[in-house]
VEXDREN-2710 file (C-alpha; in Angstrom, 1 decimal):
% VEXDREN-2710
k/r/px/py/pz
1/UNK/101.9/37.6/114.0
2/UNK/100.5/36.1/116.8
3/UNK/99.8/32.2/116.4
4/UNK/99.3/29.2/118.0
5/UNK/102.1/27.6/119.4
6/UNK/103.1/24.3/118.3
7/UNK/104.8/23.5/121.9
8/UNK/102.6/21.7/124.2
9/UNK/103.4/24.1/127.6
10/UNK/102.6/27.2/125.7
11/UNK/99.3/28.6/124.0
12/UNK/100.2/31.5/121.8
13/UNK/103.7/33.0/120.5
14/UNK/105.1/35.6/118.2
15/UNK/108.2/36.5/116.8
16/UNK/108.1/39.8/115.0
17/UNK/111.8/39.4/113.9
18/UNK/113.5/37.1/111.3
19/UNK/117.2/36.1/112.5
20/UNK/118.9/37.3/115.6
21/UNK/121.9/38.9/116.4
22/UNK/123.2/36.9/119.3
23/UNK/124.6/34.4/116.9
24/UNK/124.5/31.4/119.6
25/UNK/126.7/28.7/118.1
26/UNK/125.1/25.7/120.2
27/UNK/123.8/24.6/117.9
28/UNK/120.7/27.1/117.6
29/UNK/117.4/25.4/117.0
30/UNK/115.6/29.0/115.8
31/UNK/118.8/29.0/112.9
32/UNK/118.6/25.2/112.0
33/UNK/115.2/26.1/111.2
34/UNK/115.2/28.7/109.5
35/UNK/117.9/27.9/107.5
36/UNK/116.0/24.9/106.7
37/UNK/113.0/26.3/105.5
38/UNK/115.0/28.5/103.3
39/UNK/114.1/31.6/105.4
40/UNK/118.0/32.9/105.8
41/UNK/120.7/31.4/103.8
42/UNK/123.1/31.2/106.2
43/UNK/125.0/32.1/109.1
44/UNK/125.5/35.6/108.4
45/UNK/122.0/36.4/107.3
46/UNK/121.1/35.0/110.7
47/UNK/123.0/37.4/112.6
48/UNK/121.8/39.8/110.3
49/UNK/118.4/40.3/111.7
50/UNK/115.3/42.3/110.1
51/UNK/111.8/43.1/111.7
52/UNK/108.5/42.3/110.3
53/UNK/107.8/46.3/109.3
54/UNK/103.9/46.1/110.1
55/UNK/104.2/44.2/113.6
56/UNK/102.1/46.5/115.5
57/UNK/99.2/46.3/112.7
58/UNK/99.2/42.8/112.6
59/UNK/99.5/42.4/116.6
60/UNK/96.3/44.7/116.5
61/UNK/94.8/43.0/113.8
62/UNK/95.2/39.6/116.0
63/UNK/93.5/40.9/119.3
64/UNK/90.5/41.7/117.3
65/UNK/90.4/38.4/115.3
66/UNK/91.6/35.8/118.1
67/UNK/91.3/37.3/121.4
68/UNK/88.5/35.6/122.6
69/UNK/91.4/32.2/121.8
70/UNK/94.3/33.7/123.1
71/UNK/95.5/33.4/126.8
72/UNK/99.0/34.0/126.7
73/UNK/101.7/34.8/124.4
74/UNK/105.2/33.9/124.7
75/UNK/107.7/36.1/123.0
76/UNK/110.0/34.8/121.4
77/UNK/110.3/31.2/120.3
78/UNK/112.3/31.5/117.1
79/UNK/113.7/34.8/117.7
80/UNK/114.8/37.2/120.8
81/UNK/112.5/40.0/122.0
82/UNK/115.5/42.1/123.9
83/UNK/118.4/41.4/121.6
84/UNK/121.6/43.4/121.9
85/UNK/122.5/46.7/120.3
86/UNK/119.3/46.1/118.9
87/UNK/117.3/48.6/120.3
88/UNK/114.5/48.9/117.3
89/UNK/113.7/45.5/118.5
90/UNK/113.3/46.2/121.9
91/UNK/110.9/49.1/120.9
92/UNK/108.7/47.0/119.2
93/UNK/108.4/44.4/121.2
94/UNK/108.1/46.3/124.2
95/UNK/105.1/48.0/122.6
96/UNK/103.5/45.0/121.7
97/UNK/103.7/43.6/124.8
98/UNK/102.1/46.3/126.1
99/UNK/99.1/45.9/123.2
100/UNK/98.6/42.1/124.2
101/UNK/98.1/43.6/128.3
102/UNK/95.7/46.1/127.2
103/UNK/93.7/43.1/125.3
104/UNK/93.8/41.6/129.0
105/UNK/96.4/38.7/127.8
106/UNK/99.7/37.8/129.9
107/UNK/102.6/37.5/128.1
108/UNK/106.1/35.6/128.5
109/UNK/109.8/36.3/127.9
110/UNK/112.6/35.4/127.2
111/UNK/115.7/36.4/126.3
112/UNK/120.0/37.2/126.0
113/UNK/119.3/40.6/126.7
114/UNK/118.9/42.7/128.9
115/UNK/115.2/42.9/129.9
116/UNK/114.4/46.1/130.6
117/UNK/112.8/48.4/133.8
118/UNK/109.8/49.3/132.2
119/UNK/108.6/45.7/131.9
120/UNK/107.5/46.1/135.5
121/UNK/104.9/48.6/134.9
122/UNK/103.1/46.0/133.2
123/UNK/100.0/43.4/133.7
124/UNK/101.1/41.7/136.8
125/UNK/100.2/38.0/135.4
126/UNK/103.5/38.4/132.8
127/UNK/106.7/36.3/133.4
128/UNK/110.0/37.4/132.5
129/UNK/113.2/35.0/131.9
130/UNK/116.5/34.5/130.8
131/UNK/118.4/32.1/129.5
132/UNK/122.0/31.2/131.2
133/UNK/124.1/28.4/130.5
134/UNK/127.0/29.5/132.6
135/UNK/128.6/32.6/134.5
136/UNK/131.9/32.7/132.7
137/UNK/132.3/35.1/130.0
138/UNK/134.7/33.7/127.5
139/UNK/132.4/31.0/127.7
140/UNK/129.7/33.2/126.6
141/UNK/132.0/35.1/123.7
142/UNK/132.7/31.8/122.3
143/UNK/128.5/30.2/122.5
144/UNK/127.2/33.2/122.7
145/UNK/129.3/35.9/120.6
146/UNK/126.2/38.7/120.4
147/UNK/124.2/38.2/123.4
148/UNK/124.6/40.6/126.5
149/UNK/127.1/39.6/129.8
150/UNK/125.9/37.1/131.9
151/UNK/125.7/39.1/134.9
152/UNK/124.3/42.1/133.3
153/UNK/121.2/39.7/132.0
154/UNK/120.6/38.7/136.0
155/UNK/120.9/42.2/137.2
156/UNK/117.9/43.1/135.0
157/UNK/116.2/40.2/136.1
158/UNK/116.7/41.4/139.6
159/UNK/116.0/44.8/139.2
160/UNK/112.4/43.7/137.8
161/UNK/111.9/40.9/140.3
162/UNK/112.4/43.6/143.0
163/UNK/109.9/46.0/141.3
164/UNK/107.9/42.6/142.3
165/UNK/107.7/41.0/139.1
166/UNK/107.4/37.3/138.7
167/UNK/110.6/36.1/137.4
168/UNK/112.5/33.2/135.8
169/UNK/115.6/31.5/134.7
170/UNK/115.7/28.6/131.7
171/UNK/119.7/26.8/132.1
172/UNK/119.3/25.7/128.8
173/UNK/121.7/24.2/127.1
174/UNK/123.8/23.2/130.3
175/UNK/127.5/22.1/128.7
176/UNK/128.6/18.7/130.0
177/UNK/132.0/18.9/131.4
178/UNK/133.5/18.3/128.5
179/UNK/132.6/21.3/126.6
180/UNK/132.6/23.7/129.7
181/UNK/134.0/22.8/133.5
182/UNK/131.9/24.5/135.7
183/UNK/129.7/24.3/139.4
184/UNK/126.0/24.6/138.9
185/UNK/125.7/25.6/142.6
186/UNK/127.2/28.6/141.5
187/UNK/125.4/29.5/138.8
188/UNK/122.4/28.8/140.9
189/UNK/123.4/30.4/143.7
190/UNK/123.5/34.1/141.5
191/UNK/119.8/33.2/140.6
192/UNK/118.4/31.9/143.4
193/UNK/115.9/35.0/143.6
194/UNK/113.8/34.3/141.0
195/UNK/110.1/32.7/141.3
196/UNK/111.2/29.5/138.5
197/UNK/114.2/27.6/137.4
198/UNK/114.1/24.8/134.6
199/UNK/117.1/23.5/133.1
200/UNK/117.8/21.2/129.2
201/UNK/120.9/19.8/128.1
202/UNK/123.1/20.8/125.3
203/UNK/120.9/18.9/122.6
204/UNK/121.6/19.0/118.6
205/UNK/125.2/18.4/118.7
206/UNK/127.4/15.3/119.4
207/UNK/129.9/17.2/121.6
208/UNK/127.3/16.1/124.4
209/UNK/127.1/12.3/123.6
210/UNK/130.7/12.2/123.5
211/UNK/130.8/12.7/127.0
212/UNK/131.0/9.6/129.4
213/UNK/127.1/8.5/130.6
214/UNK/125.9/12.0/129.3
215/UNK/123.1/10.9/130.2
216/UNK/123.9/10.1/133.6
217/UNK/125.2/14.1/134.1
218/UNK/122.3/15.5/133.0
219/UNK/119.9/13.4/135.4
220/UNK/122.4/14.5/138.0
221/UNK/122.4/17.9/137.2
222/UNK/118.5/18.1/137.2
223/UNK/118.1/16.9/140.8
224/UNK/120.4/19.1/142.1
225/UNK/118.3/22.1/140.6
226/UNK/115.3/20.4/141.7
227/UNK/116.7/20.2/145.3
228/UNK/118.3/23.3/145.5
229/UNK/114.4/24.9/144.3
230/UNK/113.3/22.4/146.9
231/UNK/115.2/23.9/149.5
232/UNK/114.7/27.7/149.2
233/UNK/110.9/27.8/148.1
234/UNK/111.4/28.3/144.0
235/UNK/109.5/26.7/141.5
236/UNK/111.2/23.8/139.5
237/UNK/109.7/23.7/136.2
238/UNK/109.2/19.9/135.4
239/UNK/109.8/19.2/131.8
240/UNK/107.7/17.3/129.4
241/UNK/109.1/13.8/127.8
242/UNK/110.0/15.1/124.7
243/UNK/112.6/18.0/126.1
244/UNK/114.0/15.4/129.2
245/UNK/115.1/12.9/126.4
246/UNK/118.5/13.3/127.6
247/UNK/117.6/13.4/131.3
END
């Protein structure tokens, strides 16, 4: 359950459900994937999501085996850990996360959802993030059909950073103007509490190198951020080559 992530940033990950019921429509990288290694068969399967029935055992079974390897685990990579209307999954996860703080390892997330209060009762050292690509909700209903309201995700965010938990926001994927018109001083503007910010382009789909010097918009886009970080003390999370090849 818990295994060594492939990404360079990150040491250890799990994702204790197959599918997710946010149903993104980016393209989603976790759905590309798994519909290409024949894990769902499409779309609606996706959606359709199912935990792994034993989580807990094998999360246990883990921290005995690799603990001495593991410094932090990042939940989830191909999957989300707070889904909504999913509550099961937020049990689970929730309880796992607690597992991995009692075996003295930090954990990361990330998420749609809504991340909730009780997260702040836990190991100090853990971040928790969510991903926003815009404020406007019929842009989410459209990109993001399942996932909870935009300003309901940063009010949870809030709530935990005030209960003085480190906090974070990922603006990933950030929609060129032509796929969504929008202000990012705005968008981070509601955010600007949190500890990080990062942001990634609109990648897998050729809406995004339709638009005019796409490129050119996205370098723009990640100054500002890192200015506006600059500015009021947060952390701007440089990116590695591989994820700024759009930038």
């Amino acid at each position: 359950m818990i295994n060594k992530s492939a990404v360079p940033s990150l040491d250890h990950a799990m994702n204790p459900v197959q599918g997710c019921a946010h149903g993104c429509r980016y393209p989603c990288y976790a759905f590309m994937m798994a519909k290409h290694f024949g894990r769902v068969r499409n779309y609606e399967d996706w959606i359709s999501p199912a935990i792994v029935s034993n989580t807990l055992e094998l999360v246990e079974k883990d921290l005995k085996r690799k603990r001495d390897n593991i410094k932090h685990v990042q939940l989830c990579l191909m999957t989300d850990p707070f889904m909504e209307h999913y509550p099961q999954v937020g049990a689970v996860c929730l309880e796992a996360i607690r597992m991995i703080n009692a075996a003295d390892i930090p954990c990361g997330i990330l998420t749609k959802g809504r991340l909730p209060i009780e997260l702040a009762e836990l190991d100090e050292r853990n971040t928790y993030g969510i991903s926003l690509s815009a404020l406007d909700e019929d842009f989410r209903a459209k990109w993001e059909p399942g996932s909870a309201p935009y300003l309901e995700r940063i009010k949870a965010l809030k709530n935990l950073h005030d209960r003085g938990a480190k906090t974070w926001v990922h603006i990933e994927p950030y929609p060129t103007p032509s796929i969504h018109i929008q202000n990012i001083k705005e968008l981070l503007e509601a955010v600007s509490f949190v500890d990080s910010i990062d942001l990634l382009p609109w990648n897998y789909s050729p809406m995004t190198t339709r638009y005019p010097d796409a490129a050119g918009f996205y370098r723009a886009m990640n100054e500002e951020t890192e200015t506006f970080c600059l500015e009021r003390g947060i952390e701007f999370k440089q990116l590695s080559r591989a994820n700024r090849r759009l930038l």
